[in-house]
C-alpha positions as CSV (number, residue, x, y, z in Angstrom):
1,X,0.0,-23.8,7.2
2,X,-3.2,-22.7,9.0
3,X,-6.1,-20.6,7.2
4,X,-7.9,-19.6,10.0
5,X,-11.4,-17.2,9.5
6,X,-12.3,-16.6,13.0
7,X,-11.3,-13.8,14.9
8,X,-11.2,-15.1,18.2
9,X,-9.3,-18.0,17.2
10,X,-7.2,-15.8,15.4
11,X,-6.4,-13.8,18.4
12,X,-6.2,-16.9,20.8
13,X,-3.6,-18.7,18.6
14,X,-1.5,-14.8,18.8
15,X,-1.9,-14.8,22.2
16,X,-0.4,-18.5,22.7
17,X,2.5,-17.9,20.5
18,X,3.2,-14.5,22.0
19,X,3.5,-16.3,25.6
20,X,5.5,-19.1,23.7
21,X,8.1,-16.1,22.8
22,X,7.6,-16.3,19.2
23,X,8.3,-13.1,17.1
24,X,5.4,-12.8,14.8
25,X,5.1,-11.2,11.4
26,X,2.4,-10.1,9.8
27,X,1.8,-9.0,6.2
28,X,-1.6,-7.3,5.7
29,X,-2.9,-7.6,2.2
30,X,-5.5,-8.0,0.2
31,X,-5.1,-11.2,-1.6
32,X,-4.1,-11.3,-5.5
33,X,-1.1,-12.2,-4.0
34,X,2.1,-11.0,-6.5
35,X,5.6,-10.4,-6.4
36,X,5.8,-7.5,-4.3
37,X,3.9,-9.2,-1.7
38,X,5.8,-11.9,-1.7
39,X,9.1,-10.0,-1.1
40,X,7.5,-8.4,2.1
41,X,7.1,-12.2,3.3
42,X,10.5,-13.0,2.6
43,X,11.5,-10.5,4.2
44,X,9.0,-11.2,7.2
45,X,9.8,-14.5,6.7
46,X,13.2,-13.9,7.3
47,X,13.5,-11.6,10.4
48,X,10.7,-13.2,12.2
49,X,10.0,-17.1,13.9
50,X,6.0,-17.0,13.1
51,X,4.7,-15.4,9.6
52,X,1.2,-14.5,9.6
53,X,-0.3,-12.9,6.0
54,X,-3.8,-11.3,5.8
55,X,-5.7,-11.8,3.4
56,X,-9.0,-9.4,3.6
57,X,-10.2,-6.7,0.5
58,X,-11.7,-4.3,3.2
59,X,-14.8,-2.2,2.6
60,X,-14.2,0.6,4.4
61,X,-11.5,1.6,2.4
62,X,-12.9,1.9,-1.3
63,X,-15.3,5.2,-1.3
64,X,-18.4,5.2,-3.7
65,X,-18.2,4.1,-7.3
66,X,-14.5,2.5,-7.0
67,X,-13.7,-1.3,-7.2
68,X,-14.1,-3.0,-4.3
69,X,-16.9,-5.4,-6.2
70,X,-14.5,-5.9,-9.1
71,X,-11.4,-6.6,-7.2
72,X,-9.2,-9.7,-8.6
73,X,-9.1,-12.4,-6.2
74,X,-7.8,-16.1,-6.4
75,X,-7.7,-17.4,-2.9
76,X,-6.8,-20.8,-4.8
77,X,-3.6,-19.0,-5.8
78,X,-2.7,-17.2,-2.8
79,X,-3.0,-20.2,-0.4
80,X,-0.4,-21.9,-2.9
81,X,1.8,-18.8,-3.4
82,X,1.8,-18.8,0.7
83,X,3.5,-21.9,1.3
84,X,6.0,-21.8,-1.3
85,X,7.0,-18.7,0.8
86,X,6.6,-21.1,4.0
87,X,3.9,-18.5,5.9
88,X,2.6,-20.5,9.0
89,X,-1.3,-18.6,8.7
90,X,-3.4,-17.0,6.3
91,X,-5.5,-14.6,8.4
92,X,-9.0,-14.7,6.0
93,X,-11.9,-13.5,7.3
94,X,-15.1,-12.6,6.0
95,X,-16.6,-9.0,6.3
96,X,-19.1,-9.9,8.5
97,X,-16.6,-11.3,11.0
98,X,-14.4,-8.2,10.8
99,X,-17.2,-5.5,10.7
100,X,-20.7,-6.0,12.8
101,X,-23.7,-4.8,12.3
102,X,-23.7,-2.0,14.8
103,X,-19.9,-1.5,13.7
104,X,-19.3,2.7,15.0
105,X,-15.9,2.9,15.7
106,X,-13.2,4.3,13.5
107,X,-9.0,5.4,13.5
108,X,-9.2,8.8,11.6
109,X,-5.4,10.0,10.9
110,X,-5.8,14.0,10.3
111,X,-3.6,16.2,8.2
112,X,-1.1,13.9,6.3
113,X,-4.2,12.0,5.0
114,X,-5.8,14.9,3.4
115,X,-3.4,15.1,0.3
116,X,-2.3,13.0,-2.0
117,X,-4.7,10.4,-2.8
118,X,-6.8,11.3,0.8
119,X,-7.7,14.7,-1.7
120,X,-9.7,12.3,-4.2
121,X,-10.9,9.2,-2.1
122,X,-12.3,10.8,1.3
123,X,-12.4,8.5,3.8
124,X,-10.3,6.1,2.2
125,X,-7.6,6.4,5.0
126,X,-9.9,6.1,7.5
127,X,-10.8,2.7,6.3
128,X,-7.3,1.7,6.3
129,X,-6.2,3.3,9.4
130,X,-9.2,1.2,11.2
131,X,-8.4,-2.0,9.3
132,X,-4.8,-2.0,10.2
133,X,-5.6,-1.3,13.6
134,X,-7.6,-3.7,13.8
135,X,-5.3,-6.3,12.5
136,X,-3.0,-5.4,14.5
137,X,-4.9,-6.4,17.4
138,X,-6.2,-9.8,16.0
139,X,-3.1,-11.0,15.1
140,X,-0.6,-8.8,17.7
141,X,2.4,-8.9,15.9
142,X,5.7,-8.0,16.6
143,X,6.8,-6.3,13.3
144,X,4.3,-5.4,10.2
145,X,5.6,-5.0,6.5
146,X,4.4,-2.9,3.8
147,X,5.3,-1.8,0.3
148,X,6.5,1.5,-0.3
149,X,4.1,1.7,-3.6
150,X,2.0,2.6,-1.0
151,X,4.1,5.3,0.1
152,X,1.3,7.8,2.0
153,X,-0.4,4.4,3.3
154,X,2.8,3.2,4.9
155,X,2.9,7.3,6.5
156,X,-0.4,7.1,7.6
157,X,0.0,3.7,9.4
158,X,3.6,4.7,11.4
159,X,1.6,7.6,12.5
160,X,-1.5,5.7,13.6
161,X,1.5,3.6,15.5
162,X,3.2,6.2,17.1
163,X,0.4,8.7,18.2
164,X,-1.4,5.6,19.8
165,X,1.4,3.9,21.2
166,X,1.1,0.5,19.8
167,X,3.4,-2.0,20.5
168,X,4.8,-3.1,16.8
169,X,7.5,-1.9,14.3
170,X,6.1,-0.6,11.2
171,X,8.5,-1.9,8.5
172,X,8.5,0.1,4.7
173,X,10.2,-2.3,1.5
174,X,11.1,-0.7,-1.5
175,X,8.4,-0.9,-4.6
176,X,9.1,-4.2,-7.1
177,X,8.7,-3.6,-10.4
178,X,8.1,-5.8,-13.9
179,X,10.4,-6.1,-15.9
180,X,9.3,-3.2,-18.1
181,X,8.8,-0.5,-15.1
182,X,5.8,-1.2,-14.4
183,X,5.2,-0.9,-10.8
184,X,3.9,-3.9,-9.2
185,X,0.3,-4.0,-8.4
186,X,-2.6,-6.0,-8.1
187,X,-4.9,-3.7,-10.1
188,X,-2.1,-4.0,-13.4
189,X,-4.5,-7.0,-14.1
190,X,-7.3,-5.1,-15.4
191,X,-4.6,-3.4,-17.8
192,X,-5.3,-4.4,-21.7
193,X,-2.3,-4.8,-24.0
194,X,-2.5,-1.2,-24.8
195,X,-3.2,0.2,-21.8
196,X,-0.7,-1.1,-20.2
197,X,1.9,0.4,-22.2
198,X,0.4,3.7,-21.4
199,X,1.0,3.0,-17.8
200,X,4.7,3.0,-18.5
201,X,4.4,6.6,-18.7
202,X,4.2,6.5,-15.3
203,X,7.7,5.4,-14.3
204,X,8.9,7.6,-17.4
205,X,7.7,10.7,-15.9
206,X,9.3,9.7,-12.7
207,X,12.4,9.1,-13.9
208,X,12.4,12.0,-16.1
209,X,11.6,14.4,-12.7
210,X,14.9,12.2,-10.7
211,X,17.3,12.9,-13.9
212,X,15.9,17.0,-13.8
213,X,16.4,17.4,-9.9
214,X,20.1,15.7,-10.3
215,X,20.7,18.2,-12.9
216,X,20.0,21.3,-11.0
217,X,16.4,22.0,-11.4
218,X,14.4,22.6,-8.1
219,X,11.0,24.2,-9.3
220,X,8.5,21.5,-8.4
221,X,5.9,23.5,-10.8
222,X,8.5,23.0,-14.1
223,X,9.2,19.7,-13.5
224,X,5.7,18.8,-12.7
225,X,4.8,20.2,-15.8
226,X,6.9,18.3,-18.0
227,X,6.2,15.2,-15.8
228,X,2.2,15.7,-17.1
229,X,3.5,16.3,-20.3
230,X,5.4,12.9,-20.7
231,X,2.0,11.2,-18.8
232,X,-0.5,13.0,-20.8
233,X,1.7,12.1,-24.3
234,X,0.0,8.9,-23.9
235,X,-3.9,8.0,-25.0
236,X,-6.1,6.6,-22.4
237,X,-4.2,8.5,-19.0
238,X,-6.1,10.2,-16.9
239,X,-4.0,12.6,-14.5
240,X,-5.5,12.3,-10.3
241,X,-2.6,14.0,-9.6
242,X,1.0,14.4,-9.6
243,X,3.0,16.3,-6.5
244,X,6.0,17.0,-5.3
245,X,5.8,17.5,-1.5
246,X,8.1,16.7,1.8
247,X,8.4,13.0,2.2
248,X,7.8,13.1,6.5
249,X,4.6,15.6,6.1
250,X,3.2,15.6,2.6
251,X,3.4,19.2,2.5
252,X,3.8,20.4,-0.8
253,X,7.3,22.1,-2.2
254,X,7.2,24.9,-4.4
255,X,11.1,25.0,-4.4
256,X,13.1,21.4,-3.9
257,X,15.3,22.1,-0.9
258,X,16.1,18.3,0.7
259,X,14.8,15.1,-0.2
260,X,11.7,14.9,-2.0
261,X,8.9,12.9,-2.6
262,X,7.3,12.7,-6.1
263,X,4.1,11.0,-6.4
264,X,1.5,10.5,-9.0
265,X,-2.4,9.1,-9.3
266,X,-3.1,8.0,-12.5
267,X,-6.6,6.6,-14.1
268,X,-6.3,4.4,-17.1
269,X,-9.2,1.9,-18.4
270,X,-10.6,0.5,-15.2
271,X,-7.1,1.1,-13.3
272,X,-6.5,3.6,-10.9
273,X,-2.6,3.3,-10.7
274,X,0.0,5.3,-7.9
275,X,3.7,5.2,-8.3
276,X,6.1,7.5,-6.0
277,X,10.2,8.4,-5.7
278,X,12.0,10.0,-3.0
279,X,14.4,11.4,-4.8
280,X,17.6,13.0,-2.7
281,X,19.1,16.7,-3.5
C-alpha cells in the first residue's frame, strides 16, 4: 500500500493506471476511519481492480465556530485499518498542497444545498462540492462511494456530477449503525456515556415517524411534532432541525404523497449529529 501526499504524483500514478485499464475506486473521507467507511471500501474494494481512499479533514467545509480544529484523527489507525481492507493508496495531503495561497475558485451547487443542513452551515456545501471535485480530478476515478448518513451530501455530489459532466459513477451505501442504533459516525467519539444515550433518541424518533407513515398518517407537521417530542424527551438535545421533504429535491412535504425523506440535525455536547430514512408510502 502507497500513502502518497503529493498531488502531482497523485495524479501521475491515476493517470498510469488509467492507461493500464485499471478500474479505480476511490473513497473520499476524512480519516477516523470506522465501520461505515470501511464497508464503502469493501464494497469499492470489491467492484473495482485499484482502491484509492482519501484521507483529508477539508477546511472549506466547516463554517466559523465548528470543529474542524478538534476533529478526531489517528492516521496511525487508519493506515492499519486500510490494509486489512487491502486499499492499494491512501491519498493524504496536507492543506497547503490541496488549497494555495491565492486559492479563488469554487463548485457552488444552488437550490438543493440551501435546506437541510446548507440552512445552518452556509457555505458548507460549497466546501464539499469543491473538495470532491477536486478529488475527483487528482485521483480520476472510475466509481466514487459514499455513505448515505450523508444523505444531502451524497445529493449534492451526483448533481455536481451530472450538471458538469464528469466522467465517474457516484455510488450511495446504506448508513451502518452500532449495535444500539446509533448511527455510525466519526463525531460519536466526542459522545460521554450520557450523552450518547441521548443520541439514541435520534433513531427513536425515526423509527417512530416510519411505524406512523406505515400506519396511515401523512401530515409531515404531526409526525414531526411527535418526532421533536421523542428527541426533546431527552436532556442535553439540541434540535438543528428535523424535515420531512422529497428525497430527489429536498423540497419540503406538507402532506406525504410518495417516498419520503426524514432527516434530522441534532446538537448534543460537542456533537453535531445527522441521521435520515427514506421511508416508502
Amino acid at each position: 500500500m502507497k500513502i502518497i501526499e503529493s498531488v502531482e504524483k497523485m495524479q501521475f500514478i491515476s493517470n498510469k493506471l488509467r492507461k493500464q485499464g485499471h478500474i479505480i475506486g476511490l473513497v473520499p473521507t476524512m480519516g477516523f476511519l470506522h465501520e461505515g467507511h470501511l464497508s464503502l471500501m469493501h464494497k469499492a474494494k470489491k467492484d473495482t481492480e485499484r482502491l484509492i481512499i482519501s484521507i483529508f479533514v477539508n477546511p472549506t467545509q466547516f463554517i466559523a465556530g465548528e470543529d474542524y480544529g478538534q476533529y478526531p484523527r489517528d492516521i496511525e489507525s487508519d493506515i492499519k485499518k486500510s490494509k486489512e481492507v487491502g486499499v492499494d493508496i491512501i491519498f493524504h495531503p496536507d492543506v497547503d498542497e490541496m488549497y494555495s495561497e491565492k486559492f479563488y475558485t469554487y463548485v457552488n451547487v444552488e437550490k438543493i444545498t440551501e435546506r437541510l443542513c446548507g440552512r445552518s452551515r452556509p457555505g458548507h456545501f460549497r466546501g464539499v462540492a469543491t473538495v470532491v471535485a477536486k478529488l475527483f480530478n487528482i485521483c480520476k476515478p472510475h466509481k466514487a462511494y459514499f455513505g448515505e448518513k450523508d444523505f444531502q451530501q451524497l445529493l449534492v455530489i451526483k448533481k455536481m456530477v451530472k450538471d458538469l459532466n464528469m466522467d465517474v459513477d457516484v455510488i450511495g451505501l446504506p448508513i451502518l449503525r452500532e449495535s444500539d442504533g446509533l448511527a455510525m459516525s466519526s463525531r460519536n467519539s466526542y459522545l460521554s456515556k450520557e450523552e450518547r444515550l441521548s443520541a439514541l433518541s435520534l433513531n427513536r424518533a425515526l423509527k417512530r415517524a416510519e411505524d406512523m407513515i406505515k400506519k396511515g398518517e401523512f401530515n409531515a407537521k404531526i409526525i414531526m411534532d411527535e418526532m421533536e417530542r421523542i428527541i426533546k424527551s431527552e436532556k442535553r438535545t439540541v434540535i438543528d432541525y428535523i424535515d420531512i421533504c422529497n428525497p430527489e429535491t429536498l423540497e419540503p412535504f406538507n402532506v406525504i404523497e410518495d417516498k419520503a425523506l426524514i432527516a434530522v440535525a441534532v446538537k448534543i455536547g460537542k456533537a453535531r449529529l445527522i441521521d435520515n430514512r427514506v421511508v416508502y408510502v
